[in-house]
KEKE-3310 file (N, C-alpha, C; in steps of 0.2 Angstrom, whole numbers, plus 5000, padded with zeros to 4 digits):
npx = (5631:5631:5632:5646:5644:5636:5640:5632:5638:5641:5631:5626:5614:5597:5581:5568:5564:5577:5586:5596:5607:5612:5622:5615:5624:5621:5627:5634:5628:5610:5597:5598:5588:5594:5586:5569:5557:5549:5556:5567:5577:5586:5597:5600:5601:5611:5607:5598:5580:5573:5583:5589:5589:5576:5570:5583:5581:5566:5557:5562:5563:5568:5577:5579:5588:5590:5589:5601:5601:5602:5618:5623:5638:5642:5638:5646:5657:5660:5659:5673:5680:5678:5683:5698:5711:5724:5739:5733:5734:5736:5723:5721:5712:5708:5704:5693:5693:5685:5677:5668:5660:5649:5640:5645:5661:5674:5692:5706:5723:5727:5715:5713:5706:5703:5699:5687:5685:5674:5665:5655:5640:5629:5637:5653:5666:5680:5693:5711:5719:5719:5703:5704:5696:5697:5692:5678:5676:5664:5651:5641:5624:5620:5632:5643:5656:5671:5684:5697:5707:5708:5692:5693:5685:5684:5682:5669:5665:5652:5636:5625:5616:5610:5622:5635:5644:5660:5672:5687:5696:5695:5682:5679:5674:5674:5673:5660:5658:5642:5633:5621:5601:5595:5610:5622:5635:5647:5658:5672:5679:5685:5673:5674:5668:5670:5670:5658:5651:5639:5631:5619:5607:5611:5623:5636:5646:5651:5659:5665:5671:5661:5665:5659:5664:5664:5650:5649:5638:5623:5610:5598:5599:5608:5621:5635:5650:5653:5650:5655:5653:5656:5657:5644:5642:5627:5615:5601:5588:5588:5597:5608:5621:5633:5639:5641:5651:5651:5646:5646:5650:5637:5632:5620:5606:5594:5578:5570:5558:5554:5567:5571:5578:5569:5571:5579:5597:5609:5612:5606:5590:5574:5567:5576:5583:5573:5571:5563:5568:5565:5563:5556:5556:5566:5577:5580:5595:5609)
npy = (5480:5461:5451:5440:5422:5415:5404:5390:5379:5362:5359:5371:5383:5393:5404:5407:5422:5425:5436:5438:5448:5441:5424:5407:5395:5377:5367:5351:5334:5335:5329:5338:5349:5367:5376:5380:5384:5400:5411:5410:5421:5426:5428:5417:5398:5385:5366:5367:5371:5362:5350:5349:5342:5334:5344:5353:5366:5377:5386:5396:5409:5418:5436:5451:5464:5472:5485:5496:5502:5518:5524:5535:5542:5552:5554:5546:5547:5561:5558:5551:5563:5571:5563:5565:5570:5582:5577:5570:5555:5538:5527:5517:5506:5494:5481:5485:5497:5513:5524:5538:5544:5556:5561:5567:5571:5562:5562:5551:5542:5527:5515:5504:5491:5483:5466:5469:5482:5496:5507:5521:5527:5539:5544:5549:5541:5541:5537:5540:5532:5513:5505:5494:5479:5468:5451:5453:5466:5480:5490:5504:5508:5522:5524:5530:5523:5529:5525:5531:5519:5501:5494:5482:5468:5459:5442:5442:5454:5466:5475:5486:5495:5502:5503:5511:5508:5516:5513:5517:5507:5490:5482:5469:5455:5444:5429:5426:5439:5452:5461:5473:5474:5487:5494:5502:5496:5500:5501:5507:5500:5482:5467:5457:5442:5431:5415:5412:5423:5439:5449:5461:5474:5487:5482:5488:5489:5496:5497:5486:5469:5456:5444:5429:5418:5400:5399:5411:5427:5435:5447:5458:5471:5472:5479:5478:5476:5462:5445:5433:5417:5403:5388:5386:5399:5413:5422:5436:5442:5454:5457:5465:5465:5472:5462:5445:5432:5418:5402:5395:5376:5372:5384:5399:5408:5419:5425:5435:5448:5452:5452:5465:5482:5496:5508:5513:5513:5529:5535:5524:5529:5531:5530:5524:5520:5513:5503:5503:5500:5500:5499:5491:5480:5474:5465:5460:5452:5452)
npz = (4806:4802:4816:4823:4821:4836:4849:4855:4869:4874:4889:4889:4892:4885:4890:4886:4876:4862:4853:4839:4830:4818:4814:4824:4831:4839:4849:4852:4861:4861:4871:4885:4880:4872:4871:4878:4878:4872:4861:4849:4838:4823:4812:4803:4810:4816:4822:4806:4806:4797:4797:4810:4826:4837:4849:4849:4851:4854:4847:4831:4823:4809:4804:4800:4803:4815:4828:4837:4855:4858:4864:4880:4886:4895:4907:4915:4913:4916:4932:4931:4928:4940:4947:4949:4958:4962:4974:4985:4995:4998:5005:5017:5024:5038:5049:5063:5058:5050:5036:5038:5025:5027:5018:5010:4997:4994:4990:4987:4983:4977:4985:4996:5005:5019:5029:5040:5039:5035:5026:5027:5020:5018:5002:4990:4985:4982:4970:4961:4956:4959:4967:4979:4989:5003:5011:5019:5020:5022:5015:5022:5021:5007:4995:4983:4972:4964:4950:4944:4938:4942:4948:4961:4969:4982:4992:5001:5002:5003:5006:5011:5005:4988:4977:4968:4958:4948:4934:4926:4923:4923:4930:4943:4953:4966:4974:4981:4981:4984:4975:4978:4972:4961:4960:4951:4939:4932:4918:4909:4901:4905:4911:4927:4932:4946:4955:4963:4963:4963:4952:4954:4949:4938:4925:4916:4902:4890:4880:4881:4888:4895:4905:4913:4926:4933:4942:4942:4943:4936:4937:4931:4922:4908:4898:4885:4875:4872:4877:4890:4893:4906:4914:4923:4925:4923:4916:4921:4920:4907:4893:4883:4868:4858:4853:4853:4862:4868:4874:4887:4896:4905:4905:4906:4900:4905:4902:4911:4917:4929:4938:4933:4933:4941:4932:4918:4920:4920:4904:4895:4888:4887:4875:4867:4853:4837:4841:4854:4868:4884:4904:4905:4895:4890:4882:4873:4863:4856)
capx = (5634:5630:5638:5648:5641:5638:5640:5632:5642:5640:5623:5622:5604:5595:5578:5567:5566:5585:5586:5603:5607:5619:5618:5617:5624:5622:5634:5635:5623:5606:5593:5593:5586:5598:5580:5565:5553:5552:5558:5576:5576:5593:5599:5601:5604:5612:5605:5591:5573:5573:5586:5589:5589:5570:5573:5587:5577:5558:5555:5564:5564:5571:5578:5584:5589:5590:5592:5602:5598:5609:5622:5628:5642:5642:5635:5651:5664:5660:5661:5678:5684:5677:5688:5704:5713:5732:5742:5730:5737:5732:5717:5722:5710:5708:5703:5687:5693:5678:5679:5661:5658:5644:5636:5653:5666:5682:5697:5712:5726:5725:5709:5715:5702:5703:5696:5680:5684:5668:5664:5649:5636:5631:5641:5656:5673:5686:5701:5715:5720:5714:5701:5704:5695:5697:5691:5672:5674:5656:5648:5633:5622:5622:5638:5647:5663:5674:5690:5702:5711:5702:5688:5693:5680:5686:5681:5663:5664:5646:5635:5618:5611:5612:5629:5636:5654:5661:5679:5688:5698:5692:5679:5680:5670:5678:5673:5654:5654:5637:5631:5613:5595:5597:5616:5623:5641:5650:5665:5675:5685:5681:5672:5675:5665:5673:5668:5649:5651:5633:5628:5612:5604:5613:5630:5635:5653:5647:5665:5670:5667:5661:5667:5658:5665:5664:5647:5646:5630:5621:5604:5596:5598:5616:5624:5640:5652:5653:5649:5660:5652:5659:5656:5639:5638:5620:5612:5597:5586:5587:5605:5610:5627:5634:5645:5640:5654:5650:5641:5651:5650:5632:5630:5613:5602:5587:5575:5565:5558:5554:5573:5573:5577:5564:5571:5584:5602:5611:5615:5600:5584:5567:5569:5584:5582:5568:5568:5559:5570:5562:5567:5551:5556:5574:5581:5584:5603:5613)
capy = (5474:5455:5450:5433:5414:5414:5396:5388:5372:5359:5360:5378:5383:5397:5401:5413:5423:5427:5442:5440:5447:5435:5416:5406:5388:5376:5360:5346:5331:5337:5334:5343:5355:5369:5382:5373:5388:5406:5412:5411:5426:5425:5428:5410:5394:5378:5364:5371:5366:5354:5344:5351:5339:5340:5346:5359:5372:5377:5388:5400:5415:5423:5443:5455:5469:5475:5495:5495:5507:5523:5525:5542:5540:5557:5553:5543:5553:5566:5556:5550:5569:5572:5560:5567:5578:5581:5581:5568:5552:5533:5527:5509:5503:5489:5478:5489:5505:5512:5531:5540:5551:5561:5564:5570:5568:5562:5559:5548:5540:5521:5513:5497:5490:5475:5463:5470:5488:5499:5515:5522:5532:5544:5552:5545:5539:5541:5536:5542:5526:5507:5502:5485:5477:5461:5451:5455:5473:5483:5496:5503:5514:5522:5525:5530:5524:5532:5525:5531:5515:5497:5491:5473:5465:5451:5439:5445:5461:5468:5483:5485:5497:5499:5505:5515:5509:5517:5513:5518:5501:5482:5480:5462:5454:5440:5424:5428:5447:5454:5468:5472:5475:5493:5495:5503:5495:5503:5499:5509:5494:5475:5464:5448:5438:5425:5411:5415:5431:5440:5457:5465:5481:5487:5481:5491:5489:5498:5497:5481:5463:5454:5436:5426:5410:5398:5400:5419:5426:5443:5446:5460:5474:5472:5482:5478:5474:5457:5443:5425:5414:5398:5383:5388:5404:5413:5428:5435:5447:5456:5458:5468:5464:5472:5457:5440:5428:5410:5400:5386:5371:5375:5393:5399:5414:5417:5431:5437:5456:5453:5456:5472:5489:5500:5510:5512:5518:5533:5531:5524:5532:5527:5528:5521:5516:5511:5495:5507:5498:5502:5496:5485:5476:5475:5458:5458:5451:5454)
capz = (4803:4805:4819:4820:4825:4843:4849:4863:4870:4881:4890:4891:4891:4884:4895:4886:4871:4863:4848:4838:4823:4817:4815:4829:4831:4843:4849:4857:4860:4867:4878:4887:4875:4872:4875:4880:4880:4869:4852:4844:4832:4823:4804:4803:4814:4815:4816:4801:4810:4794:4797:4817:4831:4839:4855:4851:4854:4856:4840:4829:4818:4804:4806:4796:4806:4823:4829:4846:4858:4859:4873:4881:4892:4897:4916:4919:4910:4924:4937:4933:4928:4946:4952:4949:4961:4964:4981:4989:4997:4997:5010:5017:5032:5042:5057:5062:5055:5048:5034:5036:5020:5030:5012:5004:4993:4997:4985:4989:4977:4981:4990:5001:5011:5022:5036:5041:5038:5034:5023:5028:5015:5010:5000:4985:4988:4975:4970:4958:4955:4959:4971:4981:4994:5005:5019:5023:5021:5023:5013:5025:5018:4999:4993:4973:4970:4958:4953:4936:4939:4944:4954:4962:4975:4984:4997:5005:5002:5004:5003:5014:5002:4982:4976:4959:4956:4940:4934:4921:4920:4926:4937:4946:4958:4966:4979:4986:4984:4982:4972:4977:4966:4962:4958:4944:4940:4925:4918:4903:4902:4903:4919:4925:4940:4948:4960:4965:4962:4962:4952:4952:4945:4931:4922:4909:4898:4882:4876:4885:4888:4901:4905:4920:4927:4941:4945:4942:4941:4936:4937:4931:4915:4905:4892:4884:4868:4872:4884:4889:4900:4906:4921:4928:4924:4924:4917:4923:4918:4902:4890:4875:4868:4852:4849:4858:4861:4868:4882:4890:4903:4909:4906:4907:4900:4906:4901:4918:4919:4936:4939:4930:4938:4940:4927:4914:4922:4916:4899:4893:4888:4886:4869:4866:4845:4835:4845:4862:4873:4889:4907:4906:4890:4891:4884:4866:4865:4849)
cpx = (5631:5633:5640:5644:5643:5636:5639:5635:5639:5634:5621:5615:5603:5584:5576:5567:5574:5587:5594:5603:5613:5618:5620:5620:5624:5626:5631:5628:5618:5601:5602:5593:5593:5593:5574:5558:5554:5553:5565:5575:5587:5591:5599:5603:5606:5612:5599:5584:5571:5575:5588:5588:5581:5574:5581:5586:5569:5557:5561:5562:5567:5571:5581:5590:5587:5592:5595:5602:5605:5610:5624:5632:5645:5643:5643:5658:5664:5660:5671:5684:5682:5682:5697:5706:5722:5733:5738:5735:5732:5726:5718:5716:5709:5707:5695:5687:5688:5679:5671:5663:5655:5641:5640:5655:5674:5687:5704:5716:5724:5721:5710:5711:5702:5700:5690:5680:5677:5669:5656:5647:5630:5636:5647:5662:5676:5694:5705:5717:5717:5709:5701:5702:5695:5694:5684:5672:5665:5656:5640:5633:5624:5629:5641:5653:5667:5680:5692:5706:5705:5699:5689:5690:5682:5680:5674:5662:5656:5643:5627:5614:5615:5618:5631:5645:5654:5668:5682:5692:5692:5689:5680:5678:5672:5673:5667:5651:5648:5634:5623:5608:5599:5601:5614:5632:5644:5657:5668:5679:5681:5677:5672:5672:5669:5671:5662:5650:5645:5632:5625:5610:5605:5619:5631:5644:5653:5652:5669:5672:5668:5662:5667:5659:5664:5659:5645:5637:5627:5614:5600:5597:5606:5616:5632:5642:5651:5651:5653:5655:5654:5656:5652:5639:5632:5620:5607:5594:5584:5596:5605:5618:5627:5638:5642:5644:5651:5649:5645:5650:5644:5629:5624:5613:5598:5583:5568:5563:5557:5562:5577:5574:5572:5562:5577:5591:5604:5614:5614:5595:5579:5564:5573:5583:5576:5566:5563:5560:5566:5566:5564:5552:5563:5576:5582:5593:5604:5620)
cpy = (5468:5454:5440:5428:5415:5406:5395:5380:5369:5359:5366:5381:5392:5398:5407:5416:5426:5430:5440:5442:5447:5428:5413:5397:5385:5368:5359:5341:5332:5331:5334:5348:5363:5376:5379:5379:5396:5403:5413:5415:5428:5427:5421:5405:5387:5373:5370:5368:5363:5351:5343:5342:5340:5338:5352:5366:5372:5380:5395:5404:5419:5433:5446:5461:5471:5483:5494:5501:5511:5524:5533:5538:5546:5559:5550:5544:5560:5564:5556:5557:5572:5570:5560:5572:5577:5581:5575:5560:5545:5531:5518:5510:5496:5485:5481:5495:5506:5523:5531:5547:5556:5566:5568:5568:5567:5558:5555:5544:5532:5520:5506:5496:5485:5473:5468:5476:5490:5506:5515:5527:5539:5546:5546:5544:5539:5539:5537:5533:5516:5508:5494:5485:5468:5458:5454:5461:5475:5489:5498:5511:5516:5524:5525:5529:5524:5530:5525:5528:5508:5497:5485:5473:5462:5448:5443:5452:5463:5474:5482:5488:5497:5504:5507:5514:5511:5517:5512:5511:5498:5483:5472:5461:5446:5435:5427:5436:5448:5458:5468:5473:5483:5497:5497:5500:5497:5502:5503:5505:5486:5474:5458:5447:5431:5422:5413:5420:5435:5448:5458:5471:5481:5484:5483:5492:5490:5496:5490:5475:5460:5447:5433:5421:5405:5399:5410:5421:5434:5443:5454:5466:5475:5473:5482:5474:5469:5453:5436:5420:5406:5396:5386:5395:5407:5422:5429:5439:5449:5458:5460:5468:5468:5467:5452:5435:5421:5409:5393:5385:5375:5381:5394:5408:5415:5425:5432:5444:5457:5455:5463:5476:5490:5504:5510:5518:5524:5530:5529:5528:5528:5524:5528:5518:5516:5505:5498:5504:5500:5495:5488:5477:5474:5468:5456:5454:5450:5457)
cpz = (4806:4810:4816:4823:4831:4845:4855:4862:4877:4882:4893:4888:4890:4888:4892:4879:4870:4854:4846:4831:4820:4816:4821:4827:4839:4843:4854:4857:4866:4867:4883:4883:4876:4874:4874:4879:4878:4863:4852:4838:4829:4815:4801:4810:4812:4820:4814:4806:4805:4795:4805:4820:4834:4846:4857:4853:4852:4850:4836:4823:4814:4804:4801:4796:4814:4825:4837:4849:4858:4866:4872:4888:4896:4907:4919:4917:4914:4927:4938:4930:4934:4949:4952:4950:4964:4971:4989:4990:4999:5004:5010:5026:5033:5049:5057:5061:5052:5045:5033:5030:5021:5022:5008:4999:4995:4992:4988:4982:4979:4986:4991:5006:5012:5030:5038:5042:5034:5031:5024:5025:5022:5009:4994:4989:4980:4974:4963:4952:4956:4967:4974:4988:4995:5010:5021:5023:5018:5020:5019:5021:5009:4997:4985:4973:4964:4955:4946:4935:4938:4948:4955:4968:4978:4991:5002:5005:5002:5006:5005:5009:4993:4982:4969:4960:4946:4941:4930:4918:4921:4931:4935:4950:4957:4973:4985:4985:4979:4980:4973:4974:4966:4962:4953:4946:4935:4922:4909:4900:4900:4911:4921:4932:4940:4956:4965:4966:4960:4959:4949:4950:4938:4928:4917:4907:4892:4877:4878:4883:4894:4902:4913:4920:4934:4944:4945:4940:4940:4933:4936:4923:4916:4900:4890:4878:4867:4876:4884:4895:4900:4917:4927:4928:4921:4920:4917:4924:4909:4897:4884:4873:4858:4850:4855:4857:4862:4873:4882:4896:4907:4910:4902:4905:4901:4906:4906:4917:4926:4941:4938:4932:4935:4934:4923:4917:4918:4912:4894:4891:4885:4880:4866:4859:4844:4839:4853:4866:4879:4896:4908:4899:4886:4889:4877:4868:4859:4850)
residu = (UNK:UNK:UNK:UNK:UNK:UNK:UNK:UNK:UNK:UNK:UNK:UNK:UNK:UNK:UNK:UNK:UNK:UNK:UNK:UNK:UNK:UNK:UNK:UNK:UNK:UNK:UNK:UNK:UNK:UNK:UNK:UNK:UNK:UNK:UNK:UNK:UNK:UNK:UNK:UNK:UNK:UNK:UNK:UNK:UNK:UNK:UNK:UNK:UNK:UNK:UNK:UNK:UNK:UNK:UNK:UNK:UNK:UNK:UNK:UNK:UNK:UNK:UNK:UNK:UNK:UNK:UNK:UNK:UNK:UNK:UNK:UNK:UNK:UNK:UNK:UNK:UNK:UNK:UNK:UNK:UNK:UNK:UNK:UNK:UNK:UNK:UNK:UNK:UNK:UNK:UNK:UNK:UNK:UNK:UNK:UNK:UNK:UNK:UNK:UNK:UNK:UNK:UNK:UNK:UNK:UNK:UNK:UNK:UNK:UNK:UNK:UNK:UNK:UNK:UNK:UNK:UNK:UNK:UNK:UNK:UNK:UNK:UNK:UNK:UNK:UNK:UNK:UNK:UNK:UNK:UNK:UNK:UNK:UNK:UNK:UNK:UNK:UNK:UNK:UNK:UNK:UNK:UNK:UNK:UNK:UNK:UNK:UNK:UNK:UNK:UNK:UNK:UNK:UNK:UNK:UNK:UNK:UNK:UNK:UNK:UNK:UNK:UNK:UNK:UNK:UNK:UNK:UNK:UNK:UNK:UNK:UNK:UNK:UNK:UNK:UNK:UNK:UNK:UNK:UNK:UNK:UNK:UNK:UNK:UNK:UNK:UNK:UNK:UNK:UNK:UNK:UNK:UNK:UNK:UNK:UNK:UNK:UNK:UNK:UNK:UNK:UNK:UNK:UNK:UNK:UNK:UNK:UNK:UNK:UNK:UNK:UNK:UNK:UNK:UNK:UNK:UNK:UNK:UNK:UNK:UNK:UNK:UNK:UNK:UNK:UNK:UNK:UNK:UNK:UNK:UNK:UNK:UNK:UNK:UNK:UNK:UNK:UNK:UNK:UNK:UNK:UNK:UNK:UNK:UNK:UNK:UNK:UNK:UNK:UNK:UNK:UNK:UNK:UNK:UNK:UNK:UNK:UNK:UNK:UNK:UNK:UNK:UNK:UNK:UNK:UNK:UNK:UNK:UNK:UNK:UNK:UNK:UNK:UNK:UNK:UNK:UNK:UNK:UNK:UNK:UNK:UNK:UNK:UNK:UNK:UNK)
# end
């Protein structure tokens, strides 16, 4: 189906080419150019490039149709039927308390992590219910966390190597913390960044939507229902959206492949629709 008019506002910037199949409009009084460079391929736009502003964007294009790529969600519908097990008990640490997984699996009901507590990889961590970290807590080494409840991130939290969170609610990444290249972060649910909040690899809310403010920022291959972005928010890489909501106060897209994974996370395939998504050409948005 068409989707609805996505509206960019304000002086948010498109950086690159940007696929919708839907009309686009753009607001507010530019320069600065609202895309300075690339193609605009939309169903329609407003302004028309007859009666347009020059300088509201670099060029556009007429579409008819788009194929988007097929999801399995397969891969992270067994994780989170892994991760439930009766009779287990919450996992709070803190200070320099520190849980080695030694390449395991370990289940817990509530996951509470605080002040500069450590989990050390390999291996998955689980939880029944939410995951919450606070306070500089350290991931060292790989680690998958799994949780039937939410993922929230807060305050520094950080992760030497990449990291597979999957959670059936709300992932949330809060005040600094950093998802590194090479993540996968999954959400059955919605995602929100908050206050320079950085995620790298993959982000994928097939079912979701993702809403980054304050400086949020995600840089590399995204897949999800919809996307919000507001006050300096950035995204960076390549984005596929069945539904695209609106760009506010500054919020930026910018189509890089240099920050693309390697390859296409589980979920994807290489021939993901007619369109041949691949991990190297990853940036339609629709």
């Amino acid at each position: 189906d068409v989707g609805d008019t996505v509206n960019f506002y304000n002086q948010s910037k498109i950086i690159g080419d940007f696929y919708y199949y839907g009309p686009i409009r753009i607001y507010g009084s530019r320069p600065p150019a609202c895309q300075t460079n690339g193609v605009l391929k939309s169903t329609a736009i407003t302004p028309t490039p007859a009666t347009g502003v020059p300088g509201y964007y670099a060029s556009w294009e007429s579409i008819n149709s788009v194929t988007p790529p097929v999801w399995d969600n397969s891969y992270y519908d067994n994780w989170l039927t892994i991760a439930f097990k009766t009779g287990v008990s919450d996992l709070v640490l803190t200070g320099t308390q520190n849980l080695s997984l030694n390449g395991g699996t370990m289940w817990y009901d509530h996951i509470y992590l605080y002040a500069n507590s450590t989990i050390t990889g390999p291996g998955t961590l689980c939880a029944i219910s939410d995951v919450r970290t606070q306070d500089q807590v350290r991931f060292i080494g790989n680690v998958r966390v799994v949780a039937r409840g939410h993922i929230h991130l807060r305050s520094y939290t950080s992760f030497e190597a990449p990291v597979e969170l999957i959670a059936r609610g709300d992932l949330e990444f809060y005040n600094s913390v950093v998802i590194p290249p090479g993540s996968i972060s999954y959400s059955r649910d919605d995602v929100n960044l908050y206050n320079s909040a950085l995620v790298q690899g993959s982000l994928l809310a097939p079912n979701g939507k993702i809403t980054s403010r304050n400086n949020g920022a995600i840089r590399g291959l995204v897949y999800a229902e919809e996307y919000q972005g507001y006050n300096n928010s950035s995204i960076e890489g390549g984005s596929v959206f069945e539904e695209v909501g609106n760009f506010h106060n500054d919020s930026t897209i910018i189509q890089n492949a240099a920050v693309l994974p390697q390859s296409l996370p589980a979920g994807l395939s290489g021939e993901a629709g007619a369109s041949g998504f691949s991990y190297s050409n990853w940036r339609e948005v629709f």
